[in-house]
N, C-alpha and C positions, 0 to 999 in steps of 0.2 A: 285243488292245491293252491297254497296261497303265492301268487306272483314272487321269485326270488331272484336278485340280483347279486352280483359280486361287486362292491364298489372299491376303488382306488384312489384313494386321494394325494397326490403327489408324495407318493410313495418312494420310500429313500434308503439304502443301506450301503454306509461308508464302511469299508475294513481296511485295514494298517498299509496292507500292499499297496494303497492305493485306488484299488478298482472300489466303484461307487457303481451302484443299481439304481438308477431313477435320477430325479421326480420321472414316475411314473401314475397318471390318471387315466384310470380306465371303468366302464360299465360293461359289464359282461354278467349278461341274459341268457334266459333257456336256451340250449341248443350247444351246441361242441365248435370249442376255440382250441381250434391247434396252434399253438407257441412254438415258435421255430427260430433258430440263430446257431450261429456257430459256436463250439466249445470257447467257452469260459464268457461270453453273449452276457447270461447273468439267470439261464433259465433255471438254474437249480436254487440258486436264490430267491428269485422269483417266486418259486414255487414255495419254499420253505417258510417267505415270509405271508404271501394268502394263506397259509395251513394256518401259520400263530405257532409254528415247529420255534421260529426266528422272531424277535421285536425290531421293528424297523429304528434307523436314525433319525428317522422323523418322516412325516405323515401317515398315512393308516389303509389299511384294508380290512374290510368284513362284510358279512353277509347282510341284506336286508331282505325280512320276510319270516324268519325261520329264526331260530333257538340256535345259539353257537356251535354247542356240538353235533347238529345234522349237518355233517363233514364226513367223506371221506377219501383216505390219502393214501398214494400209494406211490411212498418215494423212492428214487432210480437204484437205490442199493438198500431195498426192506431186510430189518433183522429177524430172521424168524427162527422160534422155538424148535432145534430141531431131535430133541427127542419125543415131542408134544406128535400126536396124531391130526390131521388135517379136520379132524372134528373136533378134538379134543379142543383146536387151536383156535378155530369162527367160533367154538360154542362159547369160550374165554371174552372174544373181541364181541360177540352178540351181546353178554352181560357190560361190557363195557359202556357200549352205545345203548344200553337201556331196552333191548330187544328182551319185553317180559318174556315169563321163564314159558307159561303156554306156547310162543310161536317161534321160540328159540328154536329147535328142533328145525321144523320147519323153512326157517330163516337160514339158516347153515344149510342146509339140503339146495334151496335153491340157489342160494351162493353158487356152493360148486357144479350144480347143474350149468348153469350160466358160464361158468369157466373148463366145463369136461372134466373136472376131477369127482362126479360122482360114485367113481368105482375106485378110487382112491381113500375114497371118506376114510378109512381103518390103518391107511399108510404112515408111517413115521415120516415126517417131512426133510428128515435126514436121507430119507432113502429116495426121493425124489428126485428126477434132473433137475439141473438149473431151468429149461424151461416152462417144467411144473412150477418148480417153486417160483415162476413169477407169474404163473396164472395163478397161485394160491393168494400170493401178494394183490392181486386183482378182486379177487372173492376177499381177502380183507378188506377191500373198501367197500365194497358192496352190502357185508353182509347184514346191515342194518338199513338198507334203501335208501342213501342218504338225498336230502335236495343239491348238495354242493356235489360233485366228485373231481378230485384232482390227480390225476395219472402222469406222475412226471418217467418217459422212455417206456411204455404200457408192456410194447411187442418187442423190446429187449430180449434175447433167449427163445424167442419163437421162430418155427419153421415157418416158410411163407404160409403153409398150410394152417398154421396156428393163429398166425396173423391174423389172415381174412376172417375166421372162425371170431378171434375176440375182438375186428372193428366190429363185427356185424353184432354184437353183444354190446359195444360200448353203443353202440348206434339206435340199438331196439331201447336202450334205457332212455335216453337222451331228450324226449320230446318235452317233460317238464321239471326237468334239471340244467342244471351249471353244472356244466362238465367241462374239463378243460384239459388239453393231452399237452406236454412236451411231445416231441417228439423231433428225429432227425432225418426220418423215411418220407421220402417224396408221395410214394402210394398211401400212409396213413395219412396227410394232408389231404390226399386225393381220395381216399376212401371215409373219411372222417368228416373233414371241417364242414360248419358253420361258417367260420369265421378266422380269420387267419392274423395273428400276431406276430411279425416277427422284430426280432431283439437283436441289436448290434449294439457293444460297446456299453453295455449296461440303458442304452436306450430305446424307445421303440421306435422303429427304422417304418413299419409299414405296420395300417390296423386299415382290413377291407373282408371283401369275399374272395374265393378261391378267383373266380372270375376277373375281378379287378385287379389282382394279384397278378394276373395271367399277362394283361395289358401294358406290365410295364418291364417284361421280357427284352431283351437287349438280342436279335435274334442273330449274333456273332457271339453271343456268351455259351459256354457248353452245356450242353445235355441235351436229353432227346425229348425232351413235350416242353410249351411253351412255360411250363411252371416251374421245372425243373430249370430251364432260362432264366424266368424274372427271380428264383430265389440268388442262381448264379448272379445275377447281375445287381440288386441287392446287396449280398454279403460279401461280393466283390474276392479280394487274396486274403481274408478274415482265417480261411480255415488252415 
């Protein structure tokens, strides 16, 4: 597979209120970056604007290596079809993304194998919980094997059970992908990252490993493991 990067070049997005996202520059390579900050940080933005959902105020994001549309996204409030069937629904987003019509099938199957809704395939996505319906949101980004994938809140609606089940799924994909989680759960940082991003104030506050991250822990700030510390001590009275 051909080497693929996500690159950032002082990436910018002003809105009226005020709040501005960046200059942000960054290079993010195979393997899973967890994004982390506190609400209104700029992670949703963030995200909207790597997708191209959003056009920046100025500088730019995209992929190198790979064809634009090997993307896929799965953002914190997905709208989905819900009289459509959970096949009905990948088989639609598989023609989307160019998944020919021979391994469409196929491609949808494993989607939702990867996310446990195989026994669902035939279900109305209306009739669904809410924490199906964001493992299906999941199998949407999947279901064409993208090089990029961008998961903004993945394990939103899942039981811890659920959790662990889809890091160990974001994780088994990840070796030669861009993959990148929002996320605001200390265990998907710790079950997940690569690479740890975090965002304060539309800026990035810290870019390391879980490890290095761990070092700069403040050990009178609260919480119980040293990471759950250095994020405390980091985002500070943010939240």
């Amino acid at each position: 597979m051909t080497e693929v990067a996500l690159q950032c070049r002082d990436l910018t997005k002003s809105y009226s209120n005020g709040f501005t996202l960046g200059p942000i520059s960054l290079d993010l390579g195979a393997g899973i970056t967890c994004v982390v900050g506190p609400n209104g940080a700029g992670k949703s933005t963030f995200f909207r604007l790597i997708s191209n959902v959003d056009q920046p105020s100025a500088g730019s994001a995209g992929l190198s290596g790979v064809a634009a549309h090997d993307l896929g996204y799965l953002p914190q409030e997905p709208v989905l079809p819900m009289k459509a069937t959970c096949e009905q629904f990948l088989t639609y987003v598989a023609w989307l993304h160019r998944v020919s019509s021979r391994r469409r099938a196929e491609a949808v199957h494993t989607a939702l194998a990867q996310v446990g809704l195989e026994s669902r395939a035939s279900s109305r996505i209306g009739a669904l919980s809410g924490g199906m319906r964001r493992r299906l949101g999941v199998a949407h980004a999947l279901v064409h094997q993208p090089s990029l994938l961008l998961f903004d809140e993945p394990t939103a609606g899942l039981d811890p059970r659920q959790r662990v089940a889809l890091r160990d799924t974001v994780r088994s994909i990840s070796a030669e992908r861009v993959v990148v989680v929002s996320t605001h759960l200390v265990e998907d940082v710790r079950g997940l990252a690569d690479r740890v991003v975090v965002l304060l104030d539309g800026g990035v506050e810290f870019d390391g490993s879980v490890s290095e991250l761990e070092r700069l822990a403040d050990p009178n700030a609260p919480g119980e493991s040293d990471l759950e510390r250095a994020l405390a001590t980091l985002i500070g009275d943010s939240e």
